[in-house]
C-alpha positions in Angstrom: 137.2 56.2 113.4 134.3 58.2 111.6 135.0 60.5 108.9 133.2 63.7 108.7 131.9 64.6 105.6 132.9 67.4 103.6 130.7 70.5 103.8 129.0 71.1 100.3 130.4 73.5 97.9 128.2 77.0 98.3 127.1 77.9 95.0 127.8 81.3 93.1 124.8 83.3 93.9 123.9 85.8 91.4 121.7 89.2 91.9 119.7 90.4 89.2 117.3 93.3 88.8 113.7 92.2 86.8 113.3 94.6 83.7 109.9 95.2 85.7 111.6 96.5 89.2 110.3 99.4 90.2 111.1 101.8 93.1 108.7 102.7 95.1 108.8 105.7 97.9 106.1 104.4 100.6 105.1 106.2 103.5 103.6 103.3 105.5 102.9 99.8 105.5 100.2 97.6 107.2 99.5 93.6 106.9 99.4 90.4 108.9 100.6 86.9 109.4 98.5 83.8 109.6 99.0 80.4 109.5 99.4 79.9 105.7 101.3 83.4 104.8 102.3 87.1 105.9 101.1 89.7 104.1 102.6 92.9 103.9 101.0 96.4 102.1 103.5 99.3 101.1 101.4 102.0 100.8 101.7 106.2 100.3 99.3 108.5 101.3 98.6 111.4 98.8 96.9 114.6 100.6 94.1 116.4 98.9 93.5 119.8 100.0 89.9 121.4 100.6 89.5 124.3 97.7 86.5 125.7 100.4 87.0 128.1 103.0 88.8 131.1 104.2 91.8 132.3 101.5 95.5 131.7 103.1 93.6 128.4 105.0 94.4 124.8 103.9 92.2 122.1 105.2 92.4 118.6 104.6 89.6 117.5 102.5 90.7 113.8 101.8 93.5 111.8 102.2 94.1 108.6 99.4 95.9 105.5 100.9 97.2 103.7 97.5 98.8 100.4 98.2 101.9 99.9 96.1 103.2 96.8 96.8 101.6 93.2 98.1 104.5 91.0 99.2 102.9 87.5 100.0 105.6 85.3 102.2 106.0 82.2 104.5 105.5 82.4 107.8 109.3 82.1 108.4 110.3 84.5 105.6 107.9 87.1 107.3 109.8 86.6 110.2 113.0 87.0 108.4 112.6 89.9 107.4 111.4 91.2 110.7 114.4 90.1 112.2 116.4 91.7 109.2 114.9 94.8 109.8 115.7 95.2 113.6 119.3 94.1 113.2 119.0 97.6 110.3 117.7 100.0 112.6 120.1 98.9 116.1 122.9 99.5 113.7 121.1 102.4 111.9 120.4 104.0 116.0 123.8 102.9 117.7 125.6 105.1 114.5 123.1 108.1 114.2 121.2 107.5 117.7 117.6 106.7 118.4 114.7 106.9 116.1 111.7 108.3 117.7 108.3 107.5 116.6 105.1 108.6 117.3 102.3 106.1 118.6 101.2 103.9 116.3 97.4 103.1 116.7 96.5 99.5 117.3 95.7 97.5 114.1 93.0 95.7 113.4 93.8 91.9 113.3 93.0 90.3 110.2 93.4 87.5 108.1 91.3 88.9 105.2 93.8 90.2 102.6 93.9 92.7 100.1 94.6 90.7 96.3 
Protein backbone atom coordinates (compact mmCIF):
# COMPACT_ATOMS: atom_id res chain seq x y z
CA UNK A 1 0.00 0.00 0.00
CA UNK A 2 1.39 3.56 -0.95
CA UNK A 3 1.04 6.32 1.31
CA UNK A 4 0.19 9.63 -0.01
CA UNK A 5 2.14 12.36 1.16
CA UNK A 6 0.94 15.11 3.05
CA UNK A 7 0.11 18.35 1.23
CA UNK A 8 2.59 21.14 2.32
CA UNK A 9 1.73 23.61 4.91
CA UNK A 10 0.51 27.08 2.87
CA UNK A 11 2.46 29.80 4.25
CA UNK A 12 0.93 33.04 5.89
CA UNK A 13 0.93 35.41 3.13
CA UNK A 14 1.26 38.99 4.03
CA UNK A 15 0.09 42.26 1.94
CA UNK A 16 1.96 45.26 2.31
CA UNK A 17 1.70 48.66 0.68
CA UNK A 18 5.40 50.22 -0.59
CA UNK A 19 5.94 53.72 1.13
CA UNK A 20 6.35 54.58 -2.69
CA UNK A 21 2.62 53.33 -3.91
CA UNK A 22 1.00 55.60 -5.69
CA UNK A 23 -2.62 55.73 -7.17
CA UNK A 24 -2.89 56.46 -10.29
CA UNK A 25 -6.42 57.48 -12.27
CA UNK A 26 -5.60 56.21 -16.05
CA UNK A 27 -7.79 56.63 -18.74
CA UNK A 28 -6.32 53.99 -21.16
CA UNK A 29 -3.76 51.53 -21.54
CA UNK A 30 -1.85 50.12 -24.58
CA UNK A 31 1.23 47.39 -24.67
CA UNK A 32 2.09 43.96 -25.97
CA UNK A 33 3.33 40.50 -25.29
CA UNK A 34 6.28 38.85 -26.86
CA UNK A 35 8.23 35.98 -26.36
CA UNK A 36 10.37 37.24 -23.40
CA UNK A 37 7.71 39.72 -21.57
CA UNK A 38 4.26 41.65 -21.66
CA UNK A 39 4.35 45.03 -21.45
CA UNK A 40 1.61 47.01 -20.32
CA UNK A 41 1.31 51.23 -20.45
CA UNK A 42 -1.30 53.02 -18.12
CA UNK A 43 -1.66 56.13 -19.50
CA UNK A 44 -4.21 59.52 -19.09
CA UNK A 45 -4.88 61.79 -21.64
CA UNK A 46 -4.87 65.51 -20.59
CA UNK A 47 -6.91 67.83 -23.19
CA UNK A 48 -5.47 71.20 -24.18
CA UNK A 49 -7.88 73.58 -25.50
CA UNK A 50 -7.25 75.96 -28.56
CA UNK A 51 -7.24 79.84 -27.02
CA UNK A 52 -7.95 80.84 -31.10
CA UNK A 53 -11.18 81.29 -32.64
CA UNK A 54 -14.67 82.28 -32.28
CA UNK A 55 -15.54 83.30 -28.29
CA UNK A 56 -18.12 80.69 -26.56
CA UNK A 57 -16.12 77.84 -29.14
CA UNK A 58 -13.71 75.22 -27.65
CA UNK A 59 -11.54 73.43 -30.04
CA UNK A 60 -9.14 70.90 -29.37
CA UNK A 61 -5.74 72.15 -29.88
CA UNK A 62 -3.68 69.17 -28.46
CA UNK A 63 -4.15 66.29 -26.65
CA UNK A 64 -0.98 64.90 -24.12
CA UNK A 65 -0.84 61.00 -23.78
CA UNK A 66 1.41 60.69 -20.39
CA UNK A 67 2.23 57.18 -19.62
CA UNK A 68 1.94 56.53 -15.84
CA UNK A 69 2.83 53.26 -15.25
CA UNK A 70 5.18 50.45 -17.24
CA UNK A 71 4.37 47.03 -15.66
CA UNK A 72 6.94 44.55 -17.27
CA UNK A 73 5.56 40.71 -16.72
CA UNK A 74 6.05 37.07 -17.83
CA UNK A 75 4.33 35.78 -20.40
CA UNK A 76 2.12 33.78 -18.09
CA UNK A 77 1.59 36.56 -15.53
CA UNK A 78 0.38 38.70 -18.51
CA UNK A 79 -1.99 36.20 -19.14
CA UNK A 80 -2.97 36.08 -15.50
CA UNK A 81 -4.05 39.02 -15.29
CA UNK A 82 -5.96 38.94 -18.40
CA UNK A 83 -7.84 36.13 -17.22
CA UNK A 84 -8.16 38.06 -13.75
CA UNK A 85 -9.64 40.85 -15.44
CA UNK A 86 -12.41 39.00 -17.43
CA UNK A 87 -13.59 36.89 -14.48
CA UNK A 88 -13.93 41.07 -12.87
CA UNK A 89 -15.98 42.48 -15.49
CA UNK A 90 -18.61 38.90 -16.06
CA UNK A 91 -19.12 39.45 -12.34
CA UNK A 92 -18.99 43.31 -12.62
CA UNK A 93 -21.83 42.83 -15.99
CA UNK A 94 -23.92 39.82 -14.58
CA UNK A 95 -24.62 42.35 -11.17
CA UNK A 96 -24.91 45.82 -12.91
CA UNK A 97 -25.39 44.43 -16.63
CA UNK A 98 -23.35 44.94 -19.79
CA UNK A 99 -20.58 47.29 -20.30
CA UNK A 100 -20.65 48.94 -23.66
CA UNK A 101 -17.71 50.15 -25.32
CA UNK A 102 -16.97 51.92 -28.26
CA UNK A 103 -14.70 50.47 -31.06
CA UNK A 104 -11.41 50.32 -30.26
CA UNK A 105 -9.06 50.93 -33.28
CA UNK A 106 -6.67 48.23 -34.18
CA UNK A 107 -3.16 48.49 -32.57
CA UNK A 108 -0.18 48.55 -33.93
CA UNK A 109 1.82 45.24 -33.19
CA UNK A 110 4.96 45.79 -31.57
CA UNK A 111 7.66 44.52 -29.75
CA UNK A 112 9.60 47.76 -29.35
CA UNK A 113 8.82 49.08 -25.87
CA UNK A 114 8.63 52.11 -24.12
CA UNK A 115 11.65 52.11 -20.98
Amino acid sequence: MKKTQPKPKTPHMEIRRDPNCRIVNATGVFGGLNPVEGCIMLYSDYPYPSTAGPPGKIELAKLVREIQVILKVSPITFKIIADWMQRHIQRFEKQFGALIQKELPEEPITTNYIG
